[in-house]
C-alpha positions as CSV (number, residue, x, y, z in Angstrom):
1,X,101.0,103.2,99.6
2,X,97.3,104.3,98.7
3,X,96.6,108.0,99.4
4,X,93.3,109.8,99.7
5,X,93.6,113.7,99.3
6,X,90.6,115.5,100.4
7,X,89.7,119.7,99.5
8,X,87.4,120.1,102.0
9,X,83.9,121.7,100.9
10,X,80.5,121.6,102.1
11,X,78.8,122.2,98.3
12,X,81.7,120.0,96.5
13,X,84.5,118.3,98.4
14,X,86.8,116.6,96.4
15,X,88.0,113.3,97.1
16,X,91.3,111.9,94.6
17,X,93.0,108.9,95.2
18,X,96.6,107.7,94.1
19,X,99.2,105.0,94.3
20,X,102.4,105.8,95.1
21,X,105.4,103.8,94.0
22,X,109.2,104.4,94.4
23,X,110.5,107.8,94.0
24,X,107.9,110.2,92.6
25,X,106.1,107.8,90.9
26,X,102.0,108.1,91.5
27,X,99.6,105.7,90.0
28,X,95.7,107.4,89.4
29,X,93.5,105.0,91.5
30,X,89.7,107.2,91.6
31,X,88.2,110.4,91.7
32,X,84.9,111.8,92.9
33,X,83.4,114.8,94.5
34,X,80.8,114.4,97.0
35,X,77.9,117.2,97.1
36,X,75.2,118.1,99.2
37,X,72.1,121.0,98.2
38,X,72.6,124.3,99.8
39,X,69.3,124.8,100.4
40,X,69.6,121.6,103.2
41,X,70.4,121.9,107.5
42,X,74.0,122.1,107.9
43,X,73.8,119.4,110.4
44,X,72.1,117.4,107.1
45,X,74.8,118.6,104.7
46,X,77.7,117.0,107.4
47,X,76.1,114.2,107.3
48,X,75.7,113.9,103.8
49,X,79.2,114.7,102.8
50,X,80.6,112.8,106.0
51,X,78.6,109.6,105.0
52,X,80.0,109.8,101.3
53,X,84.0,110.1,103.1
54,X,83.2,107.4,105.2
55,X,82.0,104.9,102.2
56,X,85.6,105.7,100.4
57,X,87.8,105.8,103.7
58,X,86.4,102.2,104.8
59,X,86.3,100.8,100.8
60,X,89.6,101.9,99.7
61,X,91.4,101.5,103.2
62,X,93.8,104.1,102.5
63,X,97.1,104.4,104.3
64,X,97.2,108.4,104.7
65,X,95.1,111.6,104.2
66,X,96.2,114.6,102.5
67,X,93.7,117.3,103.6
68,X,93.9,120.9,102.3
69,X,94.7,123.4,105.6
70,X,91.6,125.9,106.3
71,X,93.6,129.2,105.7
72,X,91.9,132.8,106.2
73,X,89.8,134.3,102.8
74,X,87.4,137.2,103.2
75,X,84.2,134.4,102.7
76,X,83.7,133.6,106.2
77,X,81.1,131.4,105.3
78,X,83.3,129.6,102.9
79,X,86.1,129.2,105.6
80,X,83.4,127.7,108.1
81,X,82.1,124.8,105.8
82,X,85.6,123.7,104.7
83,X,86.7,123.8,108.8
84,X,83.3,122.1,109.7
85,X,84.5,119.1,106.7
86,X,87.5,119.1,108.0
87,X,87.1,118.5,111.0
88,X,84.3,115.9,110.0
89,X,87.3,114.4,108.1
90,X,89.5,114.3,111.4
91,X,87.0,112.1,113.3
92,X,86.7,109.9,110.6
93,X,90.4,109.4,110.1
94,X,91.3,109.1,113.6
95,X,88.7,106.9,114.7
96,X,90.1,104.5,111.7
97,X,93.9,105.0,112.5
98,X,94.7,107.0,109.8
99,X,97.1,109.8,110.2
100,X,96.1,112.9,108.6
101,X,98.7,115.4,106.7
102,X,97.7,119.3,106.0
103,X,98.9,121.2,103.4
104,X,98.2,124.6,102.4
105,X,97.1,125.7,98.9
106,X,100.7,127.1,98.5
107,X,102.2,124.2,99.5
108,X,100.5,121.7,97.3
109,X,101.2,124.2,93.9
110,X,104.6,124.5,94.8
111,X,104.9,120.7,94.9
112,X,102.7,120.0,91.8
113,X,103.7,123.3,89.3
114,X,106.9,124.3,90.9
115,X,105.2,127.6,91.3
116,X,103.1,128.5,94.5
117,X,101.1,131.1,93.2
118,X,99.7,128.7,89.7
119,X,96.3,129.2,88.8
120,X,93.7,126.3,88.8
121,X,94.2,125.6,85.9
122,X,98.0,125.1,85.9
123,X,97.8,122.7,88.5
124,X,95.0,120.8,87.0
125,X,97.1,120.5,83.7
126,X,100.1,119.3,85.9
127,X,97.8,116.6,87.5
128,X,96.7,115.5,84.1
129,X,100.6,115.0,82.9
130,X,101.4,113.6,86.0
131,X,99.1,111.0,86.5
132,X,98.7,110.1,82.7
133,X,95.0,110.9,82.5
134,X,92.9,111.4,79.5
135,X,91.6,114.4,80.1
136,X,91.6,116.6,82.9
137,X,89.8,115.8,86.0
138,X,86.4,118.2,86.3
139,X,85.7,120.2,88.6
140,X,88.6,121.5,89.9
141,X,87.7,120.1,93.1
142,X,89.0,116.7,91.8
143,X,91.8,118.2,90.1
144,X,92.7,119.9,93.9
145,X,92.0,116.8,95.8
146,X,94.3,114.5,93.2
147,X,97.0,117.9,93.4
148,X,96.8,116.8,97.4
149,X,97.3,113.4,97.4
150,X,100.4,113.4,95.0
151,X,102.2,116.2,97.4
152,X,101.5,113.5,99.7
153,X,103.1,110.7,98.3
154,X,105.9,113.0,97.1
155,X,106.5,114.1,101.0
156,X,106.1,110.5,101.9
157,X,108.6,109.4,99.3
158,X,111.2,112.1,100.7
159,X,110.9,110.0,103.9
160,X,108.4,112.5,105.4
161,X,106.0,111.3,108.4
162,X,102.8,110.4,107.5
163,X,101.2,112.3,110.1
164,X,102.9,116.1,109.4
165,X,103.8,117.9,112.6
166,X,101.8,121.2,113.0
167,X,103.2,124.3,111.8
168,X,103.5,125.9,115.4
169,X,105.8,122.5,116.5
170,X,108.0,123.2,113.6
171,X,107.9,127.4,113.3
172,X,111.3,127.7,111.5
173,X,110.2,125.5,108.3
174,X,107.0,127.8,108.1
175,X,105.5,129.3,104.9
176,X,103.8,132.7,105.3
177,X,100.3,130.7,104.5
178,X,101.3,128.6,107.5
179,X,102.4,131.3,110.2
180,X,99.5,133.5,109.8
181,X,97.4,130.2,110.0
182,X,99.1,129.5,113.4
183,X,98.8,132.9,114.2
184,X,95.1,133.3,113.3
185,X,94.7,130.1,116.0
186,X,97.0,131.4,119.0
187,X,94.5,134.4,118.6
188,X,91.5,132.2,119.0
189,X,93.1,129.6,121.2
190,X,93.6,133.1,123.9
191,X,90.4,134.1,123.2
192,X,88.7,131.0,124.6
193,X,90.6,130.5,127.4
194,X,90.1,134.5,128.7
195,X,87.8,134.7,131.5
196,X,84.0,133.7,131.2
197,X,81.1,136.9,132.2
């Protein structure tokens, strides 16, 4: 089964690729990180990035995404461009029939370090070992994006779905990361649907 994790990023989004075989087994296929200028239109900088995710998504015909889940950070900027790639990633995937998994930062050390709070540079180390790499995968974008798609293939392996059920369909199996998310969209979700001046 060929996995494509994606962490999400209007300036660098990290795109990793893996194999994965029986049990925990994961096989290094590629890794890139699309870019676009800062200086550029947003609606340019979608398009850029979007264009690059649609090349890889319809050359490497992947059977699952593993995209990293927006979660709140005081850069509000930041949060917007990796929500505006990810939802640029959605589109893409759906309109192919790929089903899309989303995982948390948390989630995705956990799974790679066996400690959710690791440091970048933990997990990129862990990614190296596990995937029998040379050296380790720069920037830590790719390392990230890799980190994804092995969590991925580990969930799948455990018999997981490949299209994860959303954290507010399955509230008791929750991480904190995961309930204020849910939280942080009930909040907007009432907020749209209050009544209009």
């Amino acid at each position: 089964m060929r996995i494509i994790g994606i962490d999400p990023g209007l300036t660098r989004c990290g795109v990793g690729i893996v194999t994965a075989g029986a049990g925990r087994r994961v096989e290094f296929s590629h890794v890139e990180v699309l870019g676009s200028p800062a200086g550029a239109s947003l609606p340019a900088r979608l398009h850029q990035i979007g264009s690059g995710i649609r090349r890889l998504l319809d050359g490497e015909r992947p059977d699952g995404i593993a995209l990293e889940r927006v979660f709140a950070q005081q850069n509000v900027a930041s949060v917007m461009g990796v929500a505006q790639i990810s939802g640029v990633v959605m589109y893409l995937a759906e309109e192919r029939g790929i089903p899309v998994a989303l995982y948390t930062p948390n989630e995705v050390k956990s799974q790679v370090t066996g400690y959710g709070s690791a440091d970048k540079a933990q997990v990129t180390t862990m990614v190296t070992r596990l995937l029998g790499l040379a050296a380790p995968p720069k920037p830590a974008d790719a390392a990230d994006a890799l980190a994804l798609a092995i969590t991925h293939a580990w969930h799948l392996g455990r018999g997981g779905s490949a299209d994860r059920q959303s954290a507010a369909a399955a509230p008791a199996a929750e991480t904190p990361a995961q309930r204020a998310w849910r939280e942080a969209e009930a909040k907007v979700g009432r907020r749209r649907s209050g009544p209009r001046a």
